[in-house]
C-alpha positions in Angstrom: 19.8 -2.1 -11.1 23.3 -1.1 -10.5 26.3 -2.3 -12.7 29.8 -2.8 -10.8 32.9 -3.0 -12.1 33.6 -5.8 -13.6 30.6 -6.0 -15.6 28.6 -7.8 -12.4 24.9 -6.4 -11.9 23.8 -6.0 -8.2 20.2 -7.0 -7.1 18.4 -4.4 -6.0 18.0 -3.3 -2.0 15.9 -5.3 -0.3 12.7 -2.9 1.8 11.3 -5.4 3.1 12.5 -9.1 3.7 10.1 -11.3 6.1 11.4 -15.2 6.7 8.9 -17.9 8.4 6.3 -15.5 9.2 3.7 -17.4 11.8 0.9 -15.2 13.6 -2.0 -16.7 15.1 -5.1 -15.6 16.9 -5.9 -18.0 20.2 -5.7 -21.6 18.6 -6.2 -20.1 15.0 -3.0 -20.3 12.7 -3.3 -17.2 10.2 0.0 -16.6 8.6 2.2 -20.3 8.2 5.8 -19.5 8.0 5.1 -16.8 5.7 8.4 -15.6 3.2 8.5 -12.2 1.5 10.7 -10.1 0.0 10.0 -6.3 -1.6 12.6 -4.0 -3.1 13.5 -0.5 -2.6 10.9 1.7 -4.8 8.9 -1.6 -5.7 4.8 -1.6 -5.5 3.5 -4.7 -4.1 -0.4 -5.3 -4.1 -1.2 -7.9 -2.0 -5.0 -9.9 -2.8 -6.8 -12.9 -0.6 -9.8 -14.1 0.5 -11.6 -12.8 3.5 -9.6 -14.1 7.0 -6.8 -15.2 4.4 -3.8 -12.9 6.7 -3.7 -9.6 4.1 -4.4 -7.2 7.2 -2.2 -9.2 10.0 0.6 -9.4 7.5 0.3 -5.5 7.0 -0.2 -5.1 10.7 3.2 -7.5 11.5 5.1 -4.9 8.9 4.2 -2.0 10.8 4.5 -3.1 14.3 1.1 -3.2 15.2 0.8 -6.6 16.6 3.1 -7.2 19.1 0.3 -8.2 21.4 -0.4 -11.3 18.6 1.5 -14.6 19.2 3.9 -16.0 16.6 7.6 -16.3 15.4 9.9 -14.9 12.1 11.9 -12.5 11.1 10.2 -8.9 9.9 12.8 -6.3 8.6 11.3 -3.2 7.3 12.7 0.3 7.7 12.6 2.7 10.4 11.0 5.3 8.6 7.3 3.1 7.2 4.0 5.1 7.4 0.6 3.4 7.0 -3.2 4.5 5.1 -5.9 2.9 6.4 -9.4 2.4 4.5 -10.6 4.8 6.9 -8.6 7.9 6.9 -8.1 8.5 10.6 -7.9 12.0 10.6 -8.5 14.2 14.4 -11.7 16.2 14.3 -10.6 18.7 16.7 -7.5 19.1 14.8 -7.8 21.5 11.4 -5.7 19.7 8.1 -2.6 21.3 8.3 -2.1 19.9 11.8 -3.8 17.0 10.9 -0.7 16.2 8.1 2.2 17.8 9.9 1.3 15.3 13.3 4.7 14.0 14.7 6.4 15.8 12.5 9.7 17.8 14.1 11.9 20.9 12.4 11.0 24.8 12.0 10.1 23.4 8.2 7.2 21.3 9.6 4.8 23.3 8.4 5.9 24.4 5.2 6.3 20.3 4.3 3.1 19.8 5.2 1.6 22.7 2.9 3.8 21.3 0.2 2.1 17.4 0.9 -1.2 19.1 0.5 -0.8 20.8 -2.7 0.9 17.4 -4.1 -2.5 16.0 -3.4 -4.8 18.7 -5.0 -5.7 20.8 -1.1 -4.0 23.6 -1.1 -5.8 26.5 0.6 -7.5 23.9 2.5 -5.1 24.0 5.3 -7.8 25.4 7.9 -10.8 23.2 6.9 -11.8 20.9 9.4 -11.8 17.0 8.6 -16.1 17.1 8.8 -15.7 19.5 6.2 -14.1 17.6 3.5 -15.5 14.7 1.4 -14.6 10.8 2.0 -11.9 11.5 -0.8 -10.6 14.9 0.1 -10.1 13.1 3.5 -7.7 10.1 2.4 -5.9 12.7 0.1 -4.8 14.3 3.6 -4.4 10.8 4.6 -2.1 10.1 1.5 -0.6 13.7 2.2 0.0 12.5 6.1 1.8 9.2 5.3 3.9 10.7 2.5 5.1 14.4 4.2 7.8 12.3 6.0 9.3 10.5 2.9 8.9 7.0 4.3 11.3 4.3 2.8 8.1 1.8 3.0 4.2 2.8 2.7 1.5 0.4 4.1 -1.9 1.0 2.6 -4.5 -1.4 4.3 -7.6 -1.0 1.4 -7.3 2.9 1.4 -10.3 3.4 -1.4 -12.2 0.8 -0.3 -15.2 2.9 0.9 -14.9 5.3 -2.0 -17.3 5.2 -4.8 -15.8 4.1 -8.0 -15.2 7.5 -9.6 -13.3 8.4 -7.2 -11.6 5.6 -6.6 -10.4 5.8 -10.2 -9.0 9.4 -9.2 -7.2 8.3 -6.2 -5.6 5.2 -8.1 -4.4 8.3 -10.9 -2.9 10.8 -7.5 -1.2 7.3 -6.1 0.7 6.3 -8.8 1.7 9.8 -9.3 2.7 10.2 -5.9 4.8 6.8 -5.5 6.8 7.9 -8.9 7.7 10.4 -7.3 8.8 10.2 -3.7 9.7 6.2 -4.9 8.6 4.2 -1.7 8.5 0.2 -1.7 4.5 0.1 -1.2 2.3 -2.9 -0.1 -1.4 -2.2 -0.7 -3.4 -4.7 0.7 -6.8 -4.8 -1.7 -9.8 -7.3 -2.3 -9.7 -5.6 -5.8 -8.1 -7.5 -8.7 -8.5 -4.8 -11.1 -7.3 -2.6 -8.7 -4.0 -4.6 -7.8 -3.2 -4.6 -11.6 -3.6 -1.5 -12.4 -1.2 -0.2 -9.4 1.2 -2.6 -8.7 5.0 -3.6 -10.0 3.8 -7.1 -8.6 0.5 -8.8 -7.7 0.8 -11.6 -4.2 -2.1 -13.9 -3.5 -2.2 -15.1 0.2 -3.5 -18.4 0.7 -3.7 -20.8 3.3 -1.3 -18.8 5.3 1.7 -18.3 2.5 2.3 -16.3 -0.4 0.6 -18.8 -3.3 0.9 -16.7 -6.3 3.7 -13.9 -7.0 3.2 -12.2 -10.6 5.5 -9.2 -12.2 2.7 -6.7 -14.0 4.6 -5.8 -17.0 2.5 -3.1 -18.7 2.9 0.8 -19.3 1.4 3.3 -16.6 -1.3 4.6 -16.8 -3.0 0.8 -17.8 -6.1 0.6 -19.5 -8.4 -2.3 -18.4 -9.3 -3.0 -22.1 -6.3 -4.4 -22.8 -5.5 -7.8 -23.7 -2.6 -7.9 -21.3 -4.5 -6.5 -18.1 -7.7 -8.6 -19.5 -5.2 -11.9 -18.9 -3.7 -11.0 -15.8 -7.5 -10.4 -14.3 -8.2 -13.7 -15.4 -5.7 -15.4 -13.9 -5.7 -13.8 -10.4 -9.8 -14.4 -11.0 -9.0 -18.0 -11.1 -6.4 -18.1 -8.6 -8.8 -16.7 -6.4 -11.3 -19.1 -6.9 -13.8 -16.5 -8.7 -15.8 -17.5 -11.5 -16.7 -14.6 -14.3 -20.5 -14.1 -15.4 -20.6 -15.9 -18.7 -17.9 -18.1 -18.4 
């Protein structure tokens, strides 16, 4: 936070800031006058049931539903990029091209080589998206949605068809790459541990409004054997409605 004079402290920016949020699909209600705020450089991992609004509340910050009926106030910066689970990349374009799309300025693709050696491909500039494995492929994703230093990054489940190694890598490359460039983040996830061991804060959607809002206060990188992430997990669990084996 910033101090002023006078010895007052100053909230901090405001990303995002989303009042009375309704979206509906035909006569289906999904998001109820929905409230959220994120701050500037803040991680937000947002966790719900199947059909419980995660994905239309991602889709409403980054304009993507204007077709979809409902009322509220969205403000989110102009400069937001978005990760999808699959990593949309174009097969008759090579990487390079592939991370430097949209992107304007003589420097375009010097960026975009710099965005691929941040996320462990460089030299594979040429390589063609069929040539790459499911995670090399949502690292050019990652490198895509970060070469234009966006203010706010979606992420819609982005591992969710990785296996678990290296899902456990890409979590690692993430939270290196959000220290560093600092966007606000909202990761959508149906993964508990997942959302804890990313995220500045942990939202549970339910019934159309945010029902849960926790602060994760742990140390990077978090270990799921410890007692902290161990009640945090149980509590979201429970929030959710899950039941552990053995309990």
């Amino acid at each position: 936070m910033a101090t002023h004079a006078g010895g007052l402290t100053a909230a901090p920016p405001r990303t995002v800031r989303v009042e009375r949020l309704v979206r509906g699909f035909g006569d289906r209600t999904v998001l109820h006058g929905l409230d959220l705020e994120i701050a500037d450089g803040e991680f937000v991992a947002l966790l719900g049931r199947s059909g419980s609004g995660k994905s239309t509340l991602l889709r409403a910050l980054a304009g993507l539903d204007r077709d979809v009926a409902g009322s509220g106030t969205v403000l989110v910066p102009e400069n937001s990029s978005v990760v999808f689970q699959d990593a949309r990349l174009l097969p008759w374009q090579r990487v390079l091209p592939n991370v430097v799309l949209g992107l304007r300025g003589p420097d375009a693709d010097a960026r975009g080589r710099a965005a691929l050696a941040e996320v462990g491909l460089a030299g594979r500039e040429r390589a063609w998206p069929n040539e790459l494995s499911g995670g090399e492929q949502q690292r050019v994703a990652l490198a895509r949605s970060l070469v234009t230093e966006p203010e706010l990054l979606l992420a819609d489940e982005p591992f969710g068809a990785l296996d678990a190694l290296t899902r456990i890598r890409m979590h690692g490359l993430l939270r290196e790459l959000c220290a560093r460039h600092r966007p606000a983040v909202l990761l959508v996830t149906h993964d508990v541990d997942e959302a804890i061991a990313l995220a500045d804060r942990v939202l549970l959607i339910d019934g159309g409004r945010i029902a849960v809002d926790q602060s994760i206060e742990l140390p990077a990188p978090r270990s799921h054997r410890q007692p902290a992430f161990l009640g945090y997990r149980e509590s979201l669990l429970e929030a959710l409605g899950v039941q552990e084996a053995g309990r």
